[in-house]
C-alpha positions as CSV (number, residue, x, y, z in Angstrom):
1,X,-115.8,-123.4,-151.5
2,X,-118.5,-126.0,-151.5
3,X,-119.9,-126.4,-148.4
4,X,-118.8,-130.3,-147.0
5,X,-122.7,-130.5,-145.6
6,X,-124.2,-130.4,-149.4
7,X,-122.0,-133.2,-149.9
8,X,-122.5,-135.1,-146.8
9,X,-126.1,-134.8,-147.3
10,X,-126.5,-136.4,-150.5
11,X,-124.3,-139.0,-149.2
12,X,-126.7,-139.3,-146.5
13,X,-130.2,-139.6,-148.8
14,X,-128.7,-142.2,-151.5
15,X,-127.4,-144.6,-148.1
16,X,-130.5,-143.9,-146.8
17,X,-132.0,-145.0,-150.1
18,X,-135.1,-142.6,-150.0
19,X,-133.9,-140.1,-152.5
20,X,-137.7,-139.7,-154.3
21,X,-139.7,-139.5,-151.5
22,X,-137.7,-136.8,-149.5
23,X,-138.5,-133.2,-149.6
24,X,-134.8,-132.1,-149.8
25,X,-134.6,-134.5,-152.7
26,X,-137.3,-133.5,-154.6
27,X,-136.0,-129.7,-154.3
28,X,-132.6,-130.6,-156.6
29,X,-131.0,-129.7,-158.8
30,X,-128.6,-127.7,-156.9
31,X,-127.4,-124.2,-158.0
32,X,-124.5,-123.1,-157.0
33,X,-123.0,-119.8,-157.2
34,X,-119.8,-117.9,-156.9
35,X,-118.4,-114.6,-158.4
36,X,-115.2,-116.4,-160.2
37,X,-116.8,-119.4,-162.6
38,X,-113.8,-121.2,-162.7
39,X,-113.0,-122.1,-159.5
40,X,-116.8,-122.8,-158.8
41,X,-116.7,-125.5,-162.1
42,X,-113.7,-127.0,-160.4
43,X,-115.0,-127.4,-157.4
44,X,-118.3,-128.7,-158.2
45,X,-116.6,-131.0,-160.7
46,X,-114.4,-132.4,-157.5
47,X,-117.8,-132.5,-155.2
48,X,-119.4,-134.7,-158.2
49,X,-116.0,-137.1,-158.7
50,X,-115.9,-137.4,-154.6
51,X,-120.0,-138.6,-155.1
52,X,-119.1,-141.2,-157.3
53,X,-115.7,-142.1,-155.8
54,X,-117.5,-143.1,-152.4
55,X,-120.3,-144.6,-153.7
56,X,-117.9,-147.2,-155.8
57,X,-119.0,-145.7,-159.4
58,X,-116.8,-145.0,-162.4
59,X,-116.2,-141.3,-163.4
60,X,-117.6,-142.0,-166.4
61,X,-121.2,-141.1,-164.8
62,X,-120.5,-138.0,-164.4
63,X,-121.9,-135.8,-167.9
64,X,-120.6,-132.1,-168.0
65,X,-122.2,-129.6,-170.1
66,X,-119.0,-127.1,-170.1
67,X,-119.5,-123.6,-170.8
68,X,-117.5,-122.5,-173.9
69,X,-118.6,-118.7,-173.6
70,X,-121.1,-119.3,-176.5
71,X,-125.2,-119.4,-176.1
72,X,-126.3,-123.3,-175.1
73,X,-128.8,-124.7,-177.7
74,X,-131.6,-126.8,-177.6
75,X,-129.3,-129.2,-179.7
76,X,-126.8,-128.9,-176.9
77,X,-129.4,-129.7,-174.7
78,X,-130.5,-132.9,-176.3
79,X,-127.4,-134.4,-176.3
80,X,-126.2,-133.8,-173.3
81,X,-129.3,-135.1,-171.7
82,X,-129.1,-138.4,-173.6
83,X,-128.2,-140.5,-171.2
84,X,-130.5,-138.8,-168.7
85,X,-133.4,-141.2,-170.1
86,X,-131.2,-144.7,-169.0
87,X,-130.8,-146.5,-166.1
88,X,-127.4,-146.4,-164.9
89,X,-126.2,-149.8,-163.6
90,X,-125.2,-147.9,-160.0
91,X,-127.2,-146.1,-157.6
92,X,-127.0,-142.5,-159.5
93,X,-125.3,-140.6,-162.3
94,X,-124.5,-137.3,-162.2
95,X,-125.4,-134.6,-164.1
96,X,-123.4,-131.2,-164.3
97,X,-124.1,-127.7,-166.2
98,X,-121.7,-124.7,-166.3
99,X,-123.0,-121.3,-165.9
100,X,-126.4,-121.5,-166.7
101,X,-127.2,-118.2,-167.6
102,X,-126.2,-118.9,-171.6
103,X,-129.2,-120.8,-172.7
104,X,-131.2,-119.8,-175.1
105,X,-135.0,-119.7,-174.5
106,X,-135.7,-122.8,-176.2
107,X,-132.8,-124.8,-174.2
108,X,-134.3,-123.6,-170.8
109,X,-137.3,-124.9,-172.0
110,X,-135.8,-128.3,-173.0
111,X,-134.1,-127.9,-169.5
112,X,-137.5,-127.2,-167.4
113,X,-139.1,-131.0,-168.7
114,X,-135.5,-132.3,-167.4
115,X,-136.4,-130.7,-163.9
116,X,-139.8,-131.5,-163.5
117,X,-139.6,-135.0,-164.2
118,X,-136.2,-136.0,-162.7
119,X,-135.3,-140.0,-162.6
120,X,-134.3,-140.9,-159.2
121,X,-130.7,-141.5,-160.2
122,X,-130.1,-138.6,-161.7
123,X,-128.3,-135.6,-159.0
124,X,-128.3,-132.5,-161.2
125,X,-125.8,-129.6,-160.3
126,X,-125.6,-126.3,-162.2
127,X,-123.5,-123.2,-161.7
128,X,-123.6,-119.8,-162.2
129,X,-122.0,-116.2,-161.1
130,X,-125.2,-115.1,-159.6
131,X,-129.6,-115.5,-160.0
132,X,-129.3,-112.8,-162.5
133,X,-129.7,-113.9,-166.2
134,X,-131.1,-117.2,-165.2
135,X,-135.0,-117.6,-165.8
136,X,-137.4,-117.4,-162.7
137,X,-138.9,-120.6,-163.8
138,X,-135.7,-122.5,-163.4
139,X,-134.8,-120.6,-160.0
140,X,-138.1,-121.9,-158.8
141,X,-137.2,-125.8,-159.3
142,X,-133.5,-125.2,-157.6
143,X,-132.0,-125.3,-154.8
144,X,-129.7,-122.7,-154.2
């Protein structure tokens, strides 16, 4: 289960409306991890809706990469990150990838520039079953 403090925290840094210049911040996306993948993507998916349910903003900002058990592509990539480039009209949108651990080299690359240089109103979450399989570059830019 997601722990509530994750949640209330973010809730905490968009009121605030500091979300760039706080160390916590600048330390997303969040990785979370749990053995069973399903229940994990459920949860995280509920977490997300619950973010844009308190903050007033339609469900529609919420962009899920889903895992279909095949490798994630650099053209996967690309699109799914096509909206990461606009300003939403609300505070944030949210951006969710499942199980991490299928990209290909090229897509963690793509995914690395996303990290980097993250908008302000983009909150990233990714899951994964474990640290294993997932690049050391990308487990440095996390937070777990």
């Amino acid at each position: 289960m997601i722990n509530k403090n994750i949640l209330e925290n973010i809730i905490w840094q968009i009121n605030k409306g500091d979300l760039n210049n706080t160390w916590e911040w600048k330390k997303a996306p969040f990785l979370f991890l749990a053995k069973n993948s399903e229940i994990l993507n459920s949860e995280i998916k509920n977490c997300a809706l619950d973010l844009l349910k308190y903050f007033k903003i339609p469900s529609t900002y919420l962009y899920t990469l889903e895992d279909n058990w095949e490798k994630i592509k650099i053209k996967d990539i690309k699109e799914f990150l096509h909206f990461s480039h606009s300003k939403p009209p609300y505070k944030f949108q949210i951006f969710f990838i499942e199980n991490i651990s299928r990209f290909t080299i090229s897509a963690w690359n793509s995914l690395l520039k996303f990290f980097e240089e993250p908008d302000i109103t983009n909150i990233i979450f990714l899951s994964n079953t474990s640290e294993s399989w997932i690049i050391d570059t990308i487990l440095s830019r996390v937070q777990t």
